[in-house]
N, C-alpha and C positions, 0 to 999 in steps of 0.2 A: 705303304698301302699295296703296292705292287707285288712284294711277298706273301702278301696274307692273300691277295687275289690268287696267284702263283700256288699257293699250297691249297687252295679250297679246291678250284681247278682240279690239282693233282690229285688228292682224296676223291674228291665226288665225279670226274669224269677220265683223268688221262687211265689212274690207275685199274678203276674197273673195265677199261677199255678195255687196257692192254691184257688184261687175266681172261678177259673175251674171247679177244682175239685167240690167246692162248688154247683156251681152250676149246675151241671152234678148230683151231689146227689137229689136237686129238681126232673130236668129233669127224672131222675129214677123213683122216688116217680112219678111220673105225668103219666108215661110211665107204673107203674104197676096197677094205680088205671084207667087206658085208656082213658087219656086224648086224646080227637081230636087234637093238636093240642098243641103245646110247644117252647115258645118264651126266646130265653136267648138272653140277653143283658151283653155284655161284656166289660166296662171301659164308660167313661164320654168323653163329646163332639163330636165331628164330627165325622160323622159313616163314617171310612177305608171302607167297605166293608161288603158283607151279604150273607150267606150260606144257601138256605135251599134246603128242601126235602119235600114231601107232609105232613108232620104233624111238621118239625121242623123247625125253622128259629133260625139261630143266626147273630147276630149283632157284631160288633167289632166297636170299638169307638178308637179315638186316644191316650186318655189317660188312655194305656187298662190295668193299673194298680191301676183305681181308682174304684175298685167295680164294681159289675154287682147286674142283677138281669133278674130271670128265672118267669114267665107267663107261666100261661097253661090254657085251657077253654073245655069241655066238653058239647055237647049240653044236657046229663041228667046231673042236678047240682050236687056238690061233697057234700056227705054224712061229716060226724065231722071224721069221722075215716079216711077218703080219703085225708080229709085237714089234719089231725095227721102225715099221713104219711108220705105225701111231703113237708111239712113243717120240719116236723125233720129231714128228708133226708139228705139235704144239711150238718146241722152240724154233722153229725152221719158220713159222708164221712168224712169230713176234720177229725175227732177224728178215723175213721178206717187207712187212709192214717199216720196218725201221729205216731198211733202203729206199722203198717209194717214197716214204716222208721227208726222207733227208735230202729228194729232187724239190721238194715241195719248200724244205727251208732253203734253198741253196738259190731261188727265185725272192722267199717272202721269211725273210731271219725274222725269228721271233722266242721268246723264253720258252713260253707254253711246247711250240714245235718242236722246240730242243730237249723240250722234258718227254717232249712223247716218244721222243727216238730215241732219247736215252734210254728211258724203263724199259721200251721193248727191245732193245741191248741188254739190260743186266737182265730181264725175264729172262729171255730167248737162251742166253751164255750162259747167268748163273743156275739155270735150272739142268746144265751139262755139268756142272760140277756132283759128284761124288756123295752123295749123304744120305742117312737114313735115320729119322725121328720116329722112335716106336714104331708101327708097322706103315709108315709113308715113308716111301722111296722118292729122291729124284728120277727125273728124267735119264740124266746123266747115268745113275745108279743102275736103273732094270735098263739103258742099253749097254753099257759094260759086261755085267752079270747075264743080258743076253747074247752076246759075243761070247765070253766065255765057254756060257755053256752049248756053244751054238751044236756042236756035233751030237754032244751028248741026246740032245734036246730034237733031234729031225728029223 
């Protein structure tokens, strides 16, 4: 029983957390370098519902624990630095929320705790690894590729 509690948990609150968080660390990055305007997309298929405010729209999808992804656009275009920042954003959150938590289990040890510092470890890390699926890049990816081209590009 404690498995089955263990994975519903995980589906229905650690995991959409952690993609939250995720993407609120974009949103941030986006928010300090002044983007006009910042779009988070939150889970796969049918959009439940949509939130916004004059520069923010989020989306909610129904499958709102299958990834997101956070847009922003700026009428002066974003500098390499500007893309560095929002781009690492996102997994720099999930690695900052995974440190507070892990003062939090290290007081109150618990599975759930451990799964929630876990996922925002493999979000945070794996989304610095290297890869590109059709036209969605990692994290990892456009800051590499933004490094490279950083001269070219200034």
């Amino acid at each position: 029983m404690h498995n089955i509690n263990l994975i519903i948990t995980f589906l229905f609150f650690i995991a959409p957390f952690t993609i939250i968080i995720h993407e609120i660390g974009h949103m941030i990055g986006a928010i300090i370098v002044r983007a006009d305007n910042v779009h988070l997309s939150i889970g796969q298929g049918k959009k439940i519902f949509t939130i916004s405010s004059k520069k923010l729209v989020i989306h909610i999808h129904a499958i709102f624990f299958m990834g997101g992804q956070a847009k922003s656009k700026r009428e002066k275009p974003y500098g390499p630095m500007n893309v560095l920042l929002i781009t690492a954003s996102g997994p720099l959150m999930n690695v900052f929320i995974a440190t507070a938590v892990y003062f939090l289990f290290k007081v109150h040890s618990s599975d759930y705790i451990l799964l929630l510092i876990l996922f925002n470890l493999w979000i945070g890390l794996g989304n610095l690894i290297l890869f590109k699926i059709r036209e969605k890049y990692s994290d990892g990816y456009i800051i590499f590729h933004t490094l490279i081209n950083y001269d070219k590009i200034r």
